[in-house]
C-alpha positions as CSV (number, residue, x, y, z in Angstrom):
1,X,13.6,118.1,29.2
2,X,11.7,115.6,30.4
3,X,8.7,118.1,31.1
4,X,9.2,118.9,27.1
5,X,9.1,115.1,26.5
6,X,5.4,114.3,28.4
7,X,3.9,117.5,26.7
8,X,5.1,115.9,23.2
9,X,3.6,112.8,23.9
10,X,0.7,114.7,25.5
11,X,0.5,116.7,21.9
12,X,0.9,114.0,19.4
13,X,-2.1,112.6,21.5
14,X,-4.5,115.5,21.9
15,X,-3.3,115.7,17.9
16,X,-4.9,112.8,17.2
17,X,-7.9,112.8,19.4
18,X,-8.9,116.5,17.3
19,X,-8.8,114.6,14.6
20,X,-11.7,112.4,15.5
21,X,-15.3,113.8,15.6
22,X,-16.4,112.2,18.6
23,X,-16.0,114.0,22.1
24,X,-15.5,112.0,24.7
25,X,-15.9,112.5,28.5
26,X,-14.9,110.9,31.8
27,X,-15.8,111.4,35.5
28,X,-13.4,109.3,37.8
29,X,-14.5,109.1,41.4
30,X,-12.3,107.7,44.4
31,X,-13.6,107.6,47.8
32,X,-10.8,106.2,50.7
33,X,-11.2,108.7,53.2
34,X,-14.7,107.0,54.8
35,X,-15.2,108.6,58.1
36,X,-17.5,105.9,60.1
37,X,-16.3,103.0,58.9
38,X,-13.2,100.9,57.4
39,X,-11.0,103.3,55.2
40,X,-9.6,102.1,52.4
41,X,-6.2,103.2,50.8
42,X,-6.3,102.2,47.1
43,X,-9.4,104.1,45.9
44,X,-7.8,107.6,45.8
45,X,-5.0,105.9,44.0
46,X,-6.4,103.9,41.5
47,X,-8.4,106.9,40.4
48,X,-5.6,109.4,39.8
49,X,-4.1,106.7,37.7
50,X,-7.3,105.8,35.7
51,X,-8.1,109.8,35.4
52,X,-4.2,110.4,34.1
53,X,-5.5,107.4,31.3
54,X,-8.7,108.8,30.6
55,X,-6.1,112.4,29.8
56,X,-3.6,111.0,27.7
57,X,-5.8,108.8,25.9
58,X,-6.8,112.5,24.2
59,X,-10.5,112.7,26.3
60,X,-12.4,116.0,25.5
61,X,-13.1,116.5,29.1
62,X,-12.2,114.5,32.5
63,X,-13.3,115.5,36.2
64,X,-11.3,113.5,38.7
65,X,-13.1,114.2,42.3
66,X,-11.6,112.5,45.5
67,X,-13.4,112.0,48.8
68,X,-16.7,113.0,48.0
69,X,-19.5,113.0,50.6
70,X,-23.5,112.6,49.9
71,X,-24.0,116.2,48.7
72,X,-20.7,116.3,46.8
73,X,-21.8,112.9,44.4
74,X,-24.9,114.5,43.5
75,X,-23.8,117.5,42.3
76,X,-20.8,115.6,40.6
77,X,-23.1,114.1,38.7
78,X,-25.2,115.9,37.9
79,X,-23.0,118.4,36.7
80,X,-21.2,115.5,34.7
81,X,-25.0,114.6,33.0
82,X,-25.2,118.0,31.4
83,X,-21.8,117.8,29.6
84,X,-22.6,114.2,28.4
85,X,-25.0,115.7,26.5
86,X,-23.7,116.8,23.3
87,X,-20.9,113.8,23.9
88,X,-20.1,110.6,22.1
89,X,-19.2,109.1,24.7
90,X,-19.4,109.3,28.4
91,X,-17.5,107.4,30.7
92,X,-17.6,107.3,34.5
93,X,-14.9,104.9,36.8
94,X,-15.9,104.9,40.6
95,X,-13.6,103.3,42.8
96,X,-14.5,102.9,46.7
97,X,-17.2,101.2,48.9
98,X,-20.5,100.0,47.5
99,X,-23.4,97.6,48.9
100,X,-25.7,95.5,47.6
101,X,-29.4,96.1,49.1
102,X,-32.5,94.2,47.7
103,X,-30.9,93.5,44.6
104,X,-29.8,97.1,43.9
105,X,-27.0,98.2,43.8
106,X,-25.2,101.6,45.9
107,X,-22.3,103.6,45.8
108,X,-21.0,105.1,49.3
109,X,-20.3,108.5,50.2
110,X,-17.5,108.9,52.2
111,X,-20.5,110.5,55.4
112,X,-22.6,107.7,55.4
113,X,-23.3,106.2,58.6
114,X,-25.6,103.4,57.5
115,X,-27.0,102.5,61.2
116,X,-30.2,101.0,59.5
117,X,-31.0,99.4,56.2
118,X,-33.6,101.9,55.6
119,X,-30.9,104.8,55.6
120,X,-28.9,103.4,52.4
121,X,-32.0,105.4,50.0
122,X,-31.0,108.4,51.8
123,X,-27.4,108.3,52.9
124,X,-25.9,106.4,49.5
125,X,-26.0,107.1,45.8
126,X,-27.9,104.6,43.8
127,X,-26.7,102.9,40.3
128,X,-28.9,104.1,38.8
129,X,-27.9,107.8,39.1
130,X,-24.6,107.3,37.8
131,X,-26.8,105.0,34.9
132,X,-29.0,108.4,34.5
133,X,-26.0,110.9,33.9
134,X,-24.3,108.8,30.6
135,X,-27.5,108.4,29.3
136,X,-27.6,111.3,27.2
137,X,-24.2,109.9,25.0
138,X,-24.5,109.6,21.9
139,X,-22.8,105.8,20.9
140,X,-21.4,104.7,24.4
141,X,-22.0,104.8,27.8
142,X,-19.7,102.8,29.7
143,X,-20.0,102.4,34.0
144,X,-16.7,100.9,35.8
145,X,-17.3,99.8,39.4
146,X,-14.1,99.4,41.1
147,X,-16.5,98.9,44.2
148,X,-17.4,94.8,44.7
149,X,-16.0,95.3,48.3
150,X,-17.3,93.7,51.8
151,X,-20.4,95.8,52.9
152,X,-18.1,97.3,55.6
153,X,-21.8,98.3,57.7
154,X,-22.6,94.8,57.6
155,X,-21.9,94.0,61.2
156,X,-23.8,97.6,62.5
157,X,-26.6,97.9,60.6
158,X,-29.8,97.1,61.9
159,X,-32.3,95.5,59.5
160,X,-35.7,97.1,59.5
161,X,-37.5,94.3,57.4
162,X,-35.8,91.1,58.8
163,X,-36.4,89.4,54.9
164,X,-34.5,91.9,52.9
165,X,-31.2,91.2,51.3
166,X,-28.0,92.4,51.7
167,X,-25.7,90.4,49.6
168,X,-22.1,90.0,49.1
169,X,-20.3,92.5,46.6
170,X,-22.3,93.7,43.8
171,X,-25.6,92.7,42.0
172,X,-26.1,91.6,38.6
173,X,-27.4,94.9,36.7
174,X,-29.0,94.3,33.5
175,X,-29.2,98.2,31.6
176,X,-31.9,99.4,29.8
177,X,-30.5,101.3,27.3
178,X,-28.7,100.4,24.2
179,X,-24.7,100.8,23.6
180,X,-24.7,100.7,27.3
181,X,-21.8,98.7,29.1
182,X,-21.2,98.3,33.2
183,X,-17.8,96.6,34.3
184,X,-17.9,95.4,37.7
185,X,-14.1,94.4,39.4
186,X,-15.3,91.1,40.4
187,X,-18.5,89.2,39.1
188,X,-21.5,90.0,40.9
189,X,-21.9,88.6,43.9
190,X,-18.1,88.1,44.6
191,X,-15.7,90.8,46.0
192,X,-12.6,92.1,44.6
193,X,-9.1,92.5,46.2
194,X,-7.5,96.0,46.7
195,X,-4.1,94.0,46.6
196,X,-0.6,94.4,47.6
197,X,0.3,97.4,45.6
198,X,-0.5,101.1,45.2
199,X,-3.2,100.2,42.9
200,X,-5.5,97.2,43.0
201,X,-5.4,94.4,40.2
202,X,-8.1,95.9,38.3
203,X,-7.1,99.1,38.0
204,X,-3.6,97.9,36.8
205,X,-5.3,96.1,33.9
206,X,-7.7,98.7,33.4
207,X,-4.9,101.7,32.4
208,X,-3.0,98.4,30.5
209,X,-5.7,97.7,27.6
210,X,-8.7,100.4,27.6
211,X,-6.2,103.0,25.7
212,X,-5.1,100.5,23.2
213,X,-5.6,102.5,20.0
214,X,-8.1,100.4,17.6
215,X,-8.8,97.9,20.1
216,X,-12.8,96.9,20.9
217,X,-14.2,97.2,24.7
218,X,-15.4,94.3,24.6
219,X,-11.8,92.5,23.9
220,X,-10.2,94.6,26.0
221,X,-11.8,93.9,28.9
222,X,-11.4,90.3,28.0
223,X,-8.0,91.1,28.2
224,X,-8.5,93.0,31.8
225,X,-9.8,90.2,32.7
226,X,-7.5,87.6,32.0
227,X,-4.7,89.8,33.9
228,X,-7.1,89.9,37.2
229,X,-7.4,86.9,37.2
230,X,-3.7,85.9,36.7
231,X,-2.7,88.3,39.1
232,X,-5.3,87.5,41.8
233,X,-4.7,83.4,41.6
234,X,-8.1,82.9,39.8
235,X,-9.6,84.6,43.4
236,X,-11.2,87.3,41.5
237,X,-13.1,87.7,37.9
238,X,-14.2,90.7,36.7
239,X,-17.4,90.9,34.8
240,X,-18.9,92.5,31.9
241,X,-23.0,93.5,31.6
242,X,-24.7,95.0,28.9
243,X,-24.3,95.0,25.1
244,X,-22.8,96.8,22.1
245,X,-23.4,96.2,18.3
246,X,-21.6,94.6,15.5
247,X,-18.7,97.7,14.8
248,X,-15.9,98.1,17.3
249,X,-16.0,100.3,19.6
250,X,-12.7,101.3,21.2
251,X,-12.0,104.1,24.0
252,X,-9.1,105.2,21.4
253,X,-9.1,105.2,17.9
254,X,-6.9,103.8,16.0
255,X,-3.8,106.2,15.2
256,X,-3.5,107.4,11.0
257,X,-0.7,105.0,9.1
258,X,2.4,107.3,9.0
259,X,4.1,108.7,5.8
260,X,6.7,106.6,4.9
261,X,9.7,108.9,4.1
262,X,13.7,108.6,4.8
263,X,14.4,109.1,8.8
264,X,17.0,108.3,11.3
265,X,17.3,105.4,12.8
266,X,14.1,104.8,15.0
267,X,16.1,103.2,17.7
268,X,18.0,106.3,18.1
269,X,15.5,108.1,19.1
270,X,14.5,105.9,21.7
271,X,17.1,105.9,22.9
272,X,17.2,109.4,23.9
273,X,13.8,109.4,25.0
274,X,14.4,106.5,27.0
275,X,17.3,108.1,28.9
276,X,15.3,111.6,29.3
277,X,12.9,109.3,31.0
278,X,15.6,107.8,33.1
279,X,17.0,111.2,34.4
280,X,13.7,111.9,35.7
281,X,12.7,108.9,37.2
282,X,9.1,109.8,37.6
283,X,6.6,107.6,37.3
284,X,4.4,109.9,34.5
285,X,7.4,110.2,32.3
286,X,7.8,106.3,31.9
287,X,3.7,106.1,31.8
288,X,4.6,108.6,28.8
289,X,7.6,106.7,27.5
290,X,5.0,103.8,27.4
291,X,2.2,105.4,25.7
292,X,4.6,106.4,23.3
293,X,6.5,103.3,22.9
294,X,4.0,100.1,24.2
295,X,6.7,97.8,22.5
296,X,10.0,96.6,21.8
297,X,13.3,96.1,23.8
298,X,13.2,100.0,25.6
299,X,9.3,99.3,26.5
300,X,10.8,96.2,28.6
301,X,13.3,98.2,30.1
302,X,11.0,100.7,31.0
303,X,8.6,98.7,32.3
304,X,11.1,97.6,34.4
305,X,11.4,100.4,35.9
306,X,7.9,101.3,36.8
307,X,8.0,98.1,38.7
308,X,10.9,99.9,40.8
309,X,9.1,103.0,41.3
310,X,5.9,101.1,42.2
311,X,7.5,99.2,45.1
312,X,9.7,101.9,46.2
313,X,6.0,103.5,46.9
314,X,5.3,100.6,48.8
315,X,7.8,100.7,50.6
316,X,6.8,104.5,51.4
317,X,3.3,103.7,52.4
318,X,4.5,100.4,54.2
319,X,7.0,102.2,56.3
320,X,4.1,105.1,57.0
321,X,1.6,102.3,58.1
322,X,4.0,101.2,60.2
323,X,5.0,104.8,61.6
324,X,1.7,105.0,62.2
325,X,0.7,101.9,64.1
326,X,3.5,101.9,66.5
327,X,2.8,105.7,67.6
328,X,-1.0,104.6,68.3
329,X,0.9,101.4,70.2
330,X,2.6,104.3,72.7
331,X,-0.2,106.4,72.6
332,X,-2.4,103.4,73.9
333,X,0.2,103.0,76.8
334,X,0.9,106.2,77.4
335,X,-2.9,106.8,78.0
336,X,-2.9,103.6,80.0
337,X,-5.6,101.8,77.9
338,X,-7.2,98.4,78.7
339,X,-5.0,95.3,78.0
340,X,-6.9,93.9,75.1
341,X,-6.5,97.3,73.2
342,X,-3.0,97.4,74.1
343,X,-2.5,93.8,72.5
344,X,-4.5,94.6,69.3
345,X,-2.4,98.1,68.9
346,X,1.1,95.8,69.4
347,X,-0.8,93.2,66.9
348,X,-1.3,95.7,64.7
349,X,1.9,97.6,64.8
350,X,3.8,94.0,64.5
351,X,1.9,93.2,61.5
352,X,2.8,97.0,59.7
353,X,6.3,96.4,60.4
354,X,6.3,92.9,58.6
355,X,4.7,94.3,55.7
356,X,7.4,97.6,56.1
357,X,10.1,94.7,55.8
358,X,8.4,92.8,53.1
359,X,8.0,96.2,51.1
360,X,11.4,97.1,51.8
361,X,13.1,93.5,50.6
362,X,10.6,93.9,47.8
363,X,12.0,97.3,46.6
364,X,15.9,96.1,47.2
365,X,14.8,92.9,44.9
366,X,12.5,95.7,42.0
367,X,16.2,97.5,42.6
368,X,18.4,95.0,41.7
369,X,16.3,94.2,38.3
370,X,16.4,97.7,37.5
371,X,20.3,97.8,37.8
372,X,20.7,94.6,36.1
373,X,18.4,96.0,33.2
374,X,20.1,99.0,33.0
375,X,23.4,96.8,32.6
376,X,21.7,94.7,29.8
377,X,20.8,98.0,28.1
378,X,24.1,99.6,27.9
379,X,26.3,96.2,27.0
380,X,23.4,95.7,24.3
381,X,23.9,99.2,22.6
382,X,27.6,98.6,22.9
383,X,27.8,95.6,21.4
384,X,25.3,97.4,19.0
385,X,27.8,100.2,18.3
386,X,30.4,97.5,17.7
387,X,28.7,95.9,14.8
388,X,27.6,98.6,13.6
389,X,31.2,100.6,13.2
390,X,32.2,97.0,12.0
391,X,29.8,97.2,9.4
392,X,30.5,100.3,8.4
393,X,34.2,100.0,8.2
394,X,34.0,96.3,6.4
395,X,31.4,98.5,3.8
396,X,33.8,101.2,3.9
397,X,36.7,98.8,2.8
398,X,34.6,97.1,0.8
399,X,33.5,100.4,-1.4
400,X,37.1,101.2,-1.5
401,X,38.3,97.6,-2.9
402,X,35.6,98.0,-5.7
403,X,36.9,101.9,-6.6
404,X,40.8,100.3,-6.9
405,X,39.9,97.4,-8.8
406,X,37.7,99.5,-11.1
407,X,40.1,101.8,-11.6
408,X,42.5,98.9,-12.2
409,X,40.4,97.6,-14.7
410,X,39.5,100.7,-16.4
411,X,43.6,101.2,-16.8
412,X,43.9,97.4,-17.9
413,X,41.5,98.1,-20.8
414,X,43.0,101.1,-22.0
415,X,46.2,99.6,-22.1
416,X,44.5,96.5,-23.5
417,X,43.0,98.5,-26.4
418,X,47.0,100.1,-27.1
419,X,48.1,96.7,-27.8
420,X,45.6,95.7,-29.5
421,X,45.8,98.6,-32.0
422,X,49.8,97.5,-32.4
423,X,48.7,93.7,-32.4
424,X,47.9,91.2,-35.0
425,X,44.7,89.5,-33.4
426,X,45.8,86.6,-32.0
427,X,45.2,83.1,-33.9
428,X,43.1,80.2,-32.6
429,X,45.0,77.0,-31.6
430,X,45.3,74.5,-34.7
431,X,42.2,72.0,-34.7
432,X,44.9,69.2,-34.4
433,X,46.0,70.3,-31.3
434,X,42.3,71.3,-29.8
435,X,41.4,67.8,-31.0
436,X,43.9,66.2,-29.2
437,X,43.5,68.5,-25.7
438,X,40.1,67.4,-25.9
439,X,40.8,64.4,-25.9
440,X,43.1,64.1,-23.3
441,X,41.0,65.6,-20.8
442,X,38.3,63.0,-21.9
443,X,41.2,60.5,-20.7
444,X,41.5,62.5,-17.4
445,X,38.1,62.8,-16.2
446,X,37.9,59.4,-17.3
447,X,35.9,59.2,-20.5
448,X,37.9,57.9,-22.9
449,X,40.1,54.7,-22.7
450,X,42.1,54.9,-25.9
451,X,44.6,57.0,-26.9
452,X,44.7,60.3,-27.7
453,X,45.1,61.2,-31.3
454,X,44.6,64.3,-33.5
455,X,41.8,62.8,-35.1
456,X,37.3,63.5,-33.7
457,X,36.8,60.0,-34.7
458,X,33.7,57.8,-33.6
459,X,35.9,57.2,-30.4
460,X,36.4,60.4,-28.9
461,X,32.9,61.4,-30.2
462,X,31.4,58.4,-28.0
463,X,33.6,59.8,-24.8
464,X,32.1,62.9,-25.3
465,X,28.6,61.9,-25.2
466,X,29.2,60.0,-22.3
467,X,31.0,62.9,-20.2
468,X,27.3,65.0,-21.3
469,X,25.6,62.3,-19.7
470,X,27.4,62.3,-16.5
471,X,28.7,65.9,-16.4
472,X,24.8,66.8,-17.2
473,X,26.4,68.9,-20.3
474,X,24.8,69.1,-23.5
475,X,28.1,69.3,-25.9
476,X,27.5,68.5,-29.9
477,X,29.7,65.3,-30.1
478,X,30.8,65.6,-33.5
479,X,33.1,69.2,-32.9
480,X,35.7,69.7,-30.2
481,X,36.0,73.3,-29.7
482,X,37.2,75.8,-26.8
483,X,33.8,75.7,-24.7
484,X,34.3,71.5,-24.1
485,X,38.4,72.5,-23.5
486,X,37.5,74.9,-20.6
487,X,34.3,72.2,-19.3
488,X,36.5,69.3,-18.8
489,X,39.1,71.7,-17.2
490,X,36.4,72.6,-14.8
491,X,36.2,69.3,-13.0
492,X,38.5,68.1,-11.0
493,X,38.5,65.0,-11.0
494,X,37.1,61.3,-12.3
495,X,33.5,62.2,-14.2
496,X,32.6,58.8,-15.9
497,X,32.2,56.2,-13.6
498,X,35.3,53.6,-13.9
499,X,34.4,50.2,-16.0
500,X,36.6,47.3,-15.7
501,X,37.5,44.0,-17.3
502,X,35.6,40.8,-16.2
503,X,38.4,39.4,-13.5
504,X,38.9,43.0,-12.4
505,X,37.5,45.7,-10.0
506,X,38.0,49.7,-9.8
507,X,40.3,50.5,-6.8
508,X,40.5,54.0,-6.9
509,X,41.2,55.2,-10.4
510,X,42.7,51.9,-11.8
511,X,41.7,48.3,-12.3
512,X,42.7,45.9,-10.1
513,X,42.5,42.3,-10.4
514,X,40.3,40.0,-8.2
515,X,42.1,37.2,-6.4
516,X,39.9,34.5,-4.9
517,X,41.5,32.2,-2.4
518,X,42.3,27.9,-3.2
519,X,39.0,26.5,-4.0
520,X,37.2,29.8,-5.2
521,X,37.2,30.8,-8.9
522,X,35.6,34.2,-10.6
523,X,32.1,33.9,-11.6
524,X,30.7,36.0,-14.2
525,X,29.3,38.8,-11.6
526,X,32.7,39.1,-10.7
527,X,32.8,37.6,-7.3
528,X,34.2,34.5,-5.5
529,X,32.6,31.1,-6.2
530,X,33.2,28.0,-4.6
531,X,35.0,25.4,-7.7
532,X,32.5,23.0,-8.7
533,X,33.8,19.0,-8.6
534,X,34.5,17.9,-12.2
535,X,33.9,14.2,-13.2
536,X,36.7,12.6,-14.8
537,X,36.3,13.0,-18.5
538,X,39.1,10.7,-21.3
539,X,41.5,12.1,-22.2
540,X,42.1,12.7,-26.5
541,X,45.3,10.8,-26.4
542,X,44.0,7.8,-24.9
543,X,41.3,7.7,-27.0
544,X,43.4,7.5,-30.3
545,X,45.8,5.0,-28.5
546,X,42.3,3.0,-28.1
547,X,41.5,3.4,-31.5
548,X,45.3,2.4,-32.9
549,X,44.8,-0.3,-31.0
550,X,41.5,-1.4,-32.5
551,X,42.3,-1.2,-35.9
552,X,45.7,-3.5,-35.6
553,X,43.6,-6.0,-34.4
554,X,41.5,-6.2,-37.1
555,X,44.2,-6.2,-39.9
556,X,45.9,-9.0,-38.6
557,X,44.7,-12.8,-39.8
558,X,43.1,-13.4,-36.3
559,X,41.3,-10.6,-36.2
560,X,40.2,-10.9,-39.3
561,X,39.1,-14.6,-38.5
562,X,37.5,-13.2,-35.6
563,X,35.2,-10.1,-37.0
564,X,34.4,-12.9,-40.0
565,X,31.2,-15.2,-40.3
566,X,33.9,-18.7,-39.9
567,X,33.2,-19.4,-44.2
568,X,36.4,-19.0,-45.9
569,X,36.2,-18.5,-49.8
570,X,38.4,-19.5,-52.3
571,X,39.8,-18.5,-56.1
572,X,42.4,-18.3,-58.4
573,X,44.1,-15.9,-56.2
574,X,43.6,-18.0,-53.0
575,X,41.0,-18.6,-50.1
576,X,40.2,-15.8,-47.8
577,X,37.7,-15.3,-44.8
578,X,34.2,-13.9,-45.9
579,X,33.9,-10.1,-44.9
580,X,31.6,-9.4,-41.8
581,X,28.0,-9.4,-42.7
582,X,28.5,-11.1,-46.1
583,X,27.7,-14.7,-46.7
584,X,28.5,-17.7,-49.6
585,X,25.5,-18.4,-51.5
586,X,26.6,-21.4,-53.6
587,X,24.9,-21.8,-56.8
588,X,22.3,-24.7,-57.8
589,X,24.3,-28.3,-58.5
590,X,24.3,-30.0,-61.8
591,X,24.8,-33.9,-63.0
592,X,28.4,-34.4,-61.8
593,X,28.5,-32.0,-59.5
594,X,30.3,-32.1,-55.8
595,X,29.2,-30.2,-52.7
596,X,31.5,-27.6,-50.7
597,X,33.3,-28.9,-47.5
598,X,32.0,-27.3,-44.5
599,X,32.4,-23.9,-44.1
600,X,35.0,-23.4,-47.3
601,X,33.0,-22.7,-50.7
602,X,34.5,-24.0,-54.3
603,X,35.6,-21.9,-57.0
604,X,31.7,-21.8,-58.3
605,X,30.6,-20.3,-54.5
606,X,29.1,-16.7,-54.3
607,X,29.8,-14.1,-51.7
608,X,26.6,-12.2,-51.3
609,X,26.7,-9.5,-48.7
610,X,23.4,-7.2,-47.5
């Protein structure tokens, strides 16, 4: 099932890739297997998993050669050049040692014996060849150089011309021809890290982005490396040479917009491809699962896993390493070899056996993840399967309530429209009594102070306009009707803000009155104020008892005598006092006649007054 699974993923990919016209070729090249110098274990490796990319990314054509001597190269590529020719584009990943030589650069055979300088033009494969065969593409040609590696000769080879170079790593290439791009693992004149892993760093990021459907070079090996350099402690930086133009180029095209139509559930299927991949537990069916599925919950999960698989491999070649070292240990003794080889074999076989226990405590800790994962996963789509039959059954029970009250309604109507056949239609309440309801629910919500009557006088018209003000309603004042009835029934309590009596305060819904303590009286905002002091003003009795007083004491003869000028004049009728403010004017005297006594006038004296 699984085998059915990979091919359909395979398929849908080949599928699309048809459907582009371009053709599009890779040679991958790993050499570990060196025979006169250091071997390495990661080239072989990292180019079965970059060639397995280069397949299910839909390529046209891709060679993957391991362990290839002087002789074998050539030929490789040359036989590569002549089906670049009518490609696209042509892609080549070489993965293995490599040396640096008068600013050119080499690629090592896995024969070469290097014993002068002079022998790298014969004995290694120049840049420049591999340059030579993805020439011929048509809009890319595209070098990766998992190679930037110690020249492992370095400490053998004789130097023919003592000036000439031999530098670290790689050297910066800059390429001739257009739409031509060279990735080295680490920037040139730096050296890359096989790591810890089956695979080194750059390979890793290389099989993560490059397939990306739709997604530039260029950005993609931005993204590679960004992950080198995370994974490597900012150690090692791979680097770009070369240019493309202004359109995007990516190693996969983007994949056609699918038909929207109904289907399943997505998740279901998933699902079930996620646990065909977990029967299997290879490590192509979750690179599958993956190519399929790059995102979402299962891609973590299955990711996940690949970790497990990967260190269980390490633990594999760990525990062989060390396998290995500790029978050359014995083998040294048993042939009864010097000391110091002895030592380095024990040095050696101590230092495989901590890596075989670091591997191993590694894959029990990848292990553990995995389980815990696997846990996560199945409480997840249980409690998935929970809300989802809850769903269902509350729309379920739902859909049922809505068919019995609709049938409840529908029998409601039609024995609605018998009575109403038999029935007078009913009457509206009197407009006495709506008057009045009104009216009393103006009272209620507190709109209305006075009475309730069955008269819509200028009173309840006024309440109404204010319960539109604060309600926000937009009632005609002048008509009570049914509509206003059923909006002051709505509320539920006070709507017009409670207005009180100078003296008084609202407490709650009635009108309380304010009580200010000895010395304190109300002031007209309706709090406490201190009494003012009053001065002492007369009182009106005493005033009039002044008065009385007053006027006796100028009717009687002293008073009179008092309030007059001291002249008293006299008549027929008799002599009184002259009148305050008057005066006796007596008239001119004759032959014969007297003068007035002092102060009292005659019967011929005058009272004049101003």
């Amino acid at each position: 099932m699984v085998r059915s699974f990979s091919a359909l993923i395979f398929a849908s990919l080949v599928t699309c890739s048809s459907a582009q016209a371009e053709k599009r070729v890779a040679l991958v090249i790993g050499n570990s297997a060196y025979k006169n110098t250091l071997r390495l274990t990661n080239p072989v490796n990292d180019a079965t998993l970059v060639g397995d990319m280069f397949k299910k990314s839909g390529f046209d054509a891709v060679d993957v050669k391991t362990d290839l001597n002087a002789s074998e190269m050539r030929r490789t590529l040359r036989d590569f050049a002549g089906r670049v020719r009518d490609a696209d584009m042509a892609v080549i990943y070489y993965a293995g040692h490599g040396i640096e030589l008068d600013g050119n650069n080499y690629l090592i055979p896995t024969d070469a014996m290097l014993e002068t300088d002079g022998d790298v033009l014969d004995e290694a494969v120049a840049l420049d060849r591999a340059l030579f065969a993805v020439e011929p593409a048509k809009r890319l040609r595209l070098v990766i150089l998992d190679a930037c590696r110690d020249n492992p000769f370095a400490k053998t080879m004789k130097r023919m011309v003592a000036s000439r170079a031999i530098g670290r790593g790689l050297a910066k290439v800059e390429p001739t021809s257009p739409n031509t791009m060279i990735a080295f693992a680490a920037k040139a004149g730096s050296t890359a890290s096989d790591g810890d892993s089956r695979n080194s760093p750059f390979a890793r990021a290389l099989v993560e982005h490059l397939p990306k459907p739709g997604l530039d070079l260029r950005k993609a090996f931005g993204f590679v490396r960004d992950d080198v350099l995370k994974n490597t402690g900012n150690r090692q930086e791979p680097y770009v040479y070369g240019s493309l133009g202004g359109d995007d180029v990516p190693l996969v095209q983007a994949k056609p917009a699918a038909v929207a139509g109904p289907q399943a559930n997505p998740q279901d299927s998933v699902r079930r491809d996620y646990e065909l991949a977990l029967q299997a537990g290879l490590r192509e069916a979750w690179e599958a699962f993956l190519q399929t599925y790059p995102d979402g919950f299962y891609a973590n999960l299955a990711r996940v896993q690949l970790k497990k698989i990967a260190a269980e491999e390490d633990r594999a070649q760990a525990t062989e390493k060390a396998r290995l070292a500790e029978q050359e240990k014995v083998k040294l003794a048993a042939d009864r070899a010097q000391k110091a080889e002895l030592e380095k074999a024990a040095a050696a076989a101590k230092v495989a056996e901590d890596a075989r226990i670091a591997a191993e405590r590694h894959k029990q800790a990848e292990q553990a993840k995995a389980e815990a994962a696997e846990r996560e996963r199945k409480a997840a789509e249980a409690a998935a399967a929970k809300t989802l039959a809850e769903k269902q059954a509350i729309e379920k029970a739902a859909a049922e309530a809505a068919a019995k009250q609709a049938a409840e309604k529908q029998a409601i109507d039609a024995e609605s429209k018998k009575v109403a056949a038999l029935s007078p239609p009913p009457s509206t309440p009197p407009s006495v009594d709506l008057s009045r309801s009104v009216q009393l629910e103006l009272r209620r919500v507190g709109c209305m102070k006075a009475e309730a009557n069955a008269n819509w006088g200028e009173t309840a018209q006024r309440s109404l306009t204010l319960f539109n003000k604060y309600a926000g309603t937009k009632f005609d004042a002048k008509l009570a009707n049914v509509d206003v009835l059923d909006a002051l029934k709505a509320k539920p309590g006070r709507v017009c803000p409670l207005v009180c009596e100078h003296g008084f305060r609202a407490d709650g819904d009635a009108c309380a009155k304010i009580t200010c303590r000895a010395g304190y009286r109300v002031n007209d905002d309706n709090e406490c104020d201190k009494t003012p002091e009053k001065k002492p003003v007369a009182r009106r009795d005493d005033v009039q008892r002044r008065d009385s007083d007053r006027q006796q004491k100028e009717a009687s003869p002293a008073g009179q005598q008092a309030r007059s000028s001291g002249q008293v004049i006299c008549n027929s009728a008799g002599c009184r006092p002259v009148r305050s403010g008057c005066r006796l004017v007596t008239p001119t005297a004759g032959p014969g006649t007297g003068g007035a006594g002092a102060g009292v006038a005659g019967q011929n004296a005058v009272e004049v007054c101003n």
